[in-house]
VOGU-3710 file (C-alpha; in Angstrom, 3 decimals, decimal comma):
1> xxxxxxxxxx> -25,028/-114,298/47,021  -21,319/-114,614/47,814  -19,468/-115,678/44,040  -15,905/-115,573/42,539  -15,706/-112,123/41,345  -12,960/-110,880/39,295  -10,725/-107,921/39,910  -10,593/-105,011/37,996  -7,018/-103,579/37,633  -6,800/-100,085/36,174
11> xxxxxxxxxx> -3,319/-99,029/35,900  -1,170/-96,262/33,692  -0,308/-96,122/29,872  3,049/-93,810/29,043  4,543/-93,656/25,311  8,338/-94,696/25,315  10,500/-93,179/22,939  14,408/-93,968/23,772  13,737/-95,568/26,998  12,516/-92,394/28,216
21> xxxxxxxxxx> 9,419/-91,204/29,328  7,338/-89,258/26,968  5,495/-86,270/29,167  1,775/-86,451/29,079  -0,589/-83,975/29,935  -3,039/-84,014/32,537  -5,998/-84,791/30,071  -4,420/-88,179/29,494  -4,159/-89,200/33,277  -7,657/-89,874/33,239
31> xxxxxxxxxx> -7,942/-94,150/32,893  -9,292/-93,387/28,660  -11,122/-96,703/26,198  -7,579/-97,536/24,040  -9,797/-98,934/21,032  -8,111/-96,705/18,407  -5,109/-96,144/20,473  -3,774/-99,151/21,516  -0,477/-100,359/19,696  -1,220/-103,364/17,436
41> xxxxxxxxxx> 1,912/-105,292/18,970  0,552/-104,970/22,057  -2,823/-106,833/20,912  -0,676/-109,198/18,692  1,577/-110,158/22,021  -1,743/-110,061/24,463  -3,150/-113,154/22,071  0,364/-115,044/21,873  0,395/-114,808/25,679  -3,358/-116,808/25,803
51> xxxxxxxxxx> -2,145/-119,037/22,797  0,286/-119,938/25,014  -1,991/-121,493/27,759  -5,076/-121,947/25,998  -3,623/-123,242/22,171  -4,705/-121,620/19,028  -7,236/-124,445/18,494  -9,472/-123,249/21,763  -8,079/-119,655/21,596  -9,338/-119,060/18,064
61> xxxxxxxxxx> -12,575/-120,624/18,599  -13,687/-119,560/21,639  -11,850/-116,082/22,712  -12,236/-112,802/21,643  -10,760/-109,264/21,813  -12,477/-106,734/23,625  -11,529/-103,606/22,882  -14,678/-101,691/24,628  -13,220/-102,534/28,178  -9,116/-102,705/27,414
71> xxxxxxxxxx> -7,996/-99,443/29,429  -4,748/-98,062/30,120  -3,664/-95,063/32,483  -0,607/-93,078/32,244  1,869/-92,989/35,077  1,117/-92,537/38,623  1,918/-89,657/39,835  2,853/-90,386/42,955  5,025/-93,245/41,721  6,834/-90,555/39,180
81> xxxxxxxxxx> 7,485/-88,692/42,716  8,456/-91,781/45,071  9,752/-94,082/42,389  11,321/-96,055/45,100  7,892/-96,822/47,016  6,191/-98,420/43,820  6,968/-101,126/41,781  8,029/-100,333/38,083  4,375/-101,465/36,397  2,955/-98,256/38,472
91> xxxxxxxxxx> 6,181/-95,565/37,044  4,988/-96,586/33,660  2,353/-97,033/31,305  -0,064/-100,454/31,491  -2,625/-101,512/29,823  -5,408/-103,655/31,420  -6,121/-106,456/28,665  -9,429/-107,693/28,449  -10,987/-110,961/26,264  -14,597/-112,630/26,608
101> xxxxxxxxxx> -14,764/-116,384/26,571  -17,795/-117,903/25,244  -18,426/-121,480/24,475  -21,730/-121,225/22,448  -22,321/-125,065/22,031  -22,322/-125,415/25,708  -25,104/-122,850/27,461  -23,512/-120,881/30,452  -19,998/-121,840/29,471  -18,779/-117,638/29,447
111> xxxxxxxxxx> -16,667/-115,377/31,103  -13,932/-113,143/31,628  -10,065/-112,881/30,488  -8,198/-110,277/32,381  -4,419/-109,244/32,648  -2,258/-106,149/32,658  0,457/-105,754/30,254  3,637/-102,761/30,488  4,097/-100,564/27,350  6,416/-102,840/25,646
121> xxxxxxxxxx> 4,076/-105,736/25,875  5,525/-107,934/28,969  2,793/-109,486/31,001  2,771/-107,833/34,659  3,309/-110,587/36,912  2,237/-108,773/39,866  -1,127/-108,717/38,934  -2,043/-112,326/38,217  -3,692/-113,031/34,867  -7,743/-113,782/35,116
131> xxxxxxxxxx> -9,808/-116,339/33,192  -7,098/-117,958/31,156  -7,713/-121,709/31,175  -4,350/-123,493/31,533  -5,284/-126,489/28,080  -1,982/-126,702/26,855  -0,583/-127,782/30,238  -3,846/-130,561/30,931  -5,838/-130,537/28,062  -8,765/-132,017/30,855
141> xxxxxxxxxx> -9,168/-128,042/32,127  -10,619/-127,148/28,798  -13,408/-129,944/28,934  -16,135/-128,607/30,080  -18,379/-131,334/30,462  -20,583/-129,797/33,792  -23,415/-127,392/32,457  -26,152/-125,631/34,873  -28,339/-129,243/35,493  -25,183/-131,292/36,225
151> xxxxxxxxxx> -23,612/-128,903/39,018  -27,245/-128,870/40,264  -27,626/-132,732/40,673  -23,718/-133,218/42,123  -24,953/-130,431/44,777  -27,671/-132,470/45,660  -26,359/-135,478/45,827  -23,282/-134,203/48,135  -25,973/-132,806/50,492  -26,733/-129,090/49,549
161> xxxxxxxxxx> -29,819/-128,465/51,392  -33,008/-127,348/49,448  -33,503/-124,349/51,532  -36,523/-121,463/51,267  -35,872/-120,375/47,854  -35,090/-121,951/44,266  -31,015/-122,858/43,904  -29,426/-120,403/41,793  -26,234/-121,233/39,718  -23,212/-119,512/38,568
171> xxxxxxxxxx> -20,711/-120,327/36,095  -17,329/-118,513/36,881  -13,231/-118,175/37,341  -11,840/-119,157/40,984  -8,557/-117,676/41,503  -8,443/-119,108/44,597  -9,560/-123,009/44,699  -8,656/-124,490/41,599  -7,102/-121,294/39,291  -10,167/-122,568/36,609
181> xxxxxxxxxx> -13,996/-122,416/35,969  -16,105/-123,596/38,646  -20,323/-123,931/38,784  -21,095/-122,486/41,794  -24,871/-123,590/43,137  -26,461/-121,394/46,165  -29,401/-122,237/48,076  -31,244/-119,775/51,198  -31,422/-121,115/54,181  -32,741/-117,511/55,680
191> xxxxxxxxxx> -34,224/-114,516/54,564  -35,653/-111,196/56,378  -36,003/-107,738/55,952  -32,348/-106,926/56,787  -30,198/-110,148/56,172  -30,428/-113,475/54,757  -28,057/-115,872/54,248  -27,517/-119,690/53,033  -24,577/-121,976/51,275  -22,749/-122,492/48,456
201> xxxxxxxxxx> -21,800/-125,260/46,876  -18,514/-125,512/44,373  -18,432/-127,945/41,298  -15,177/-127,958/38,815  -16,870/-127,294/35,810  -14,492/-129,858/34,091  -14,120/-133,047/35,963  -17,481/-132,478/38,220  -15,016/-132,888/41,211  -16,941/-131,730/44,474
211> xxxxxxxxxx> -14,860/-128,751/46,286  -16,664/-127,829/49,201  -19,003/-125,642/50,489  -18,878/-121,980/51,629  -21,528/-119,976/53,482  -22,780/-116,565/52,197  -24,625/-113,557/54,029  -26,108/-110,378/52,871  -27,598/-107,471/54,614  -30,275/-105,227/53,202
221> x> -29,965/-101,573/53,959
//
C-alpha cells in the first residue's frame, strides 16, 4: 500500500562552550536516546516552537514529548573535514525532536511530530518540520471532523472502485498535498503471487475536501 510516510532525520549533537566546539570521542558519534541528556532549554524551546503553530490550547491537550525516539548525533565527520561542502546543521550538533499527537475523543486521529533543532535550540529550516498542524494560522486545520467511516463514504461516493479486497484506511501527515492530516482509503484492484496493485483515494481529514487519487503497486519477493 503506497501512504504518506514520514522521514526520519538523524543528524549530530556537539556541546558548545564559547562558540567553540567541544571534542567528542568516538563513543559519542554513534546517533545515542538523549532522554537524560538532552538540555531542558532545548525541550522548553522545541514546545514554544509547536505552541507557536498549534496554540497552547491544542498543544497542551493533545501533544506530547517523546523522549524514547528524540536522538541527536555529534558532528559529521566529514563535514568537520570539508566544512565548506555541508551546510552548518551537519558541522554541529542536532537534535531530531520528536512529539506524538493523539486525539483520544476522535478514534484514528494520531500521529507523528518531527523536526530537527541545532544545539542552541534554532529550528533547522533545511529539514522541514513534520506533523505540526498549522491552528493558529486557520483554526479550520485543527478540526478534525473526518474519522475512518466518513473518508470511506466520500471515497465512494467520488468513485473509488470496490476492488478484490476490503478498503483499508489510513490516517496520516502529507507533506506534499496539503502540508496537514489526510485519510487516505486504498482499495485492490489486482493481486498475484509477485505483484498487486490498486488506488488510493485522499480525503482532508478536516474539511472532507476530495484530493485525488493516486495508484499504488507492490511486488512480492
Amino acid at each position: 500500500m503506497k501512504s504518506f510516510n514520514y522521514i526520519v532525520i538523524t543528524l549530530p549533537l556537539v556541546l558548545m562552550a564559547c562558540d567553540k566546539s567541544i571534542e567528542l570521542t568516538e563513543s559519542t558519534r554513534l546517533p545515542q536516546s538523549v532522554n537524560e541528556r538532552i538540555p531542558s532549554y532545548i525541550i522548553d524551546k522545541a514546545d514554544s516552537f509547536i505552541i507557536s503553530k498549534t496554540g497552547p490550547a491544542f498543544f497542551y491537550a493533545y501533544i506530547k514529548y517523546d523522549s524514547s525516539h528524540t536522538m541527536y548525533y555529534p558532528p559529521d565527520t566529514f563535514c568537520i573535514a570539508h566544512p565548506s561542502m555541508c551546510a552548518n546543521f551537519l558541522r554541529y550538533g542536532n537534535y531530531l525532536i520528536e512529539y506524538t499527537f493523539r486525539i483520544y475523543e476522535k478514534p484514528g486521529i494520531k500521529g507523528n511530530i518531527e523536526f530537527v533543532m541545532d544545539s542552541i535550540g534554532n529550528i533547522v529550516l533545511e529539514r522541514s518540520p513534520y506533523g505540526i498542524p498549522e491552528c493558529v494560522s486557520d483554526s479550520n486545520n485543527c478540526l478534525f471532523k473526518v474519522d475512518s467511516s466518513s473518508a470511506v463514504a466520500i471515497a465512494r461516493q467520488m468513485g473509488l472502485e470496490e476492488g478484490i479486497k476490503p478498503w483499508r484506511t489510513q490516517f496520516s501527515w502529507s507533506a506534499i498535498t496539503i502540508k496537514n492530516y489526510v485519510w487516505t482509503v486504498s482499495n485492490t484492484l489486482f493481486d498475484s503471487a509477485s505483484t498487486m496493485f490498486g488506488r488510493n483515494a485522499t480525503i482532508d481529514a478536516n474539511s472532507g475536501a476530495f484530493l485525488g487519487f493516486l495508484n499504488w503497486g507492490a511486488f512480492r519477493n
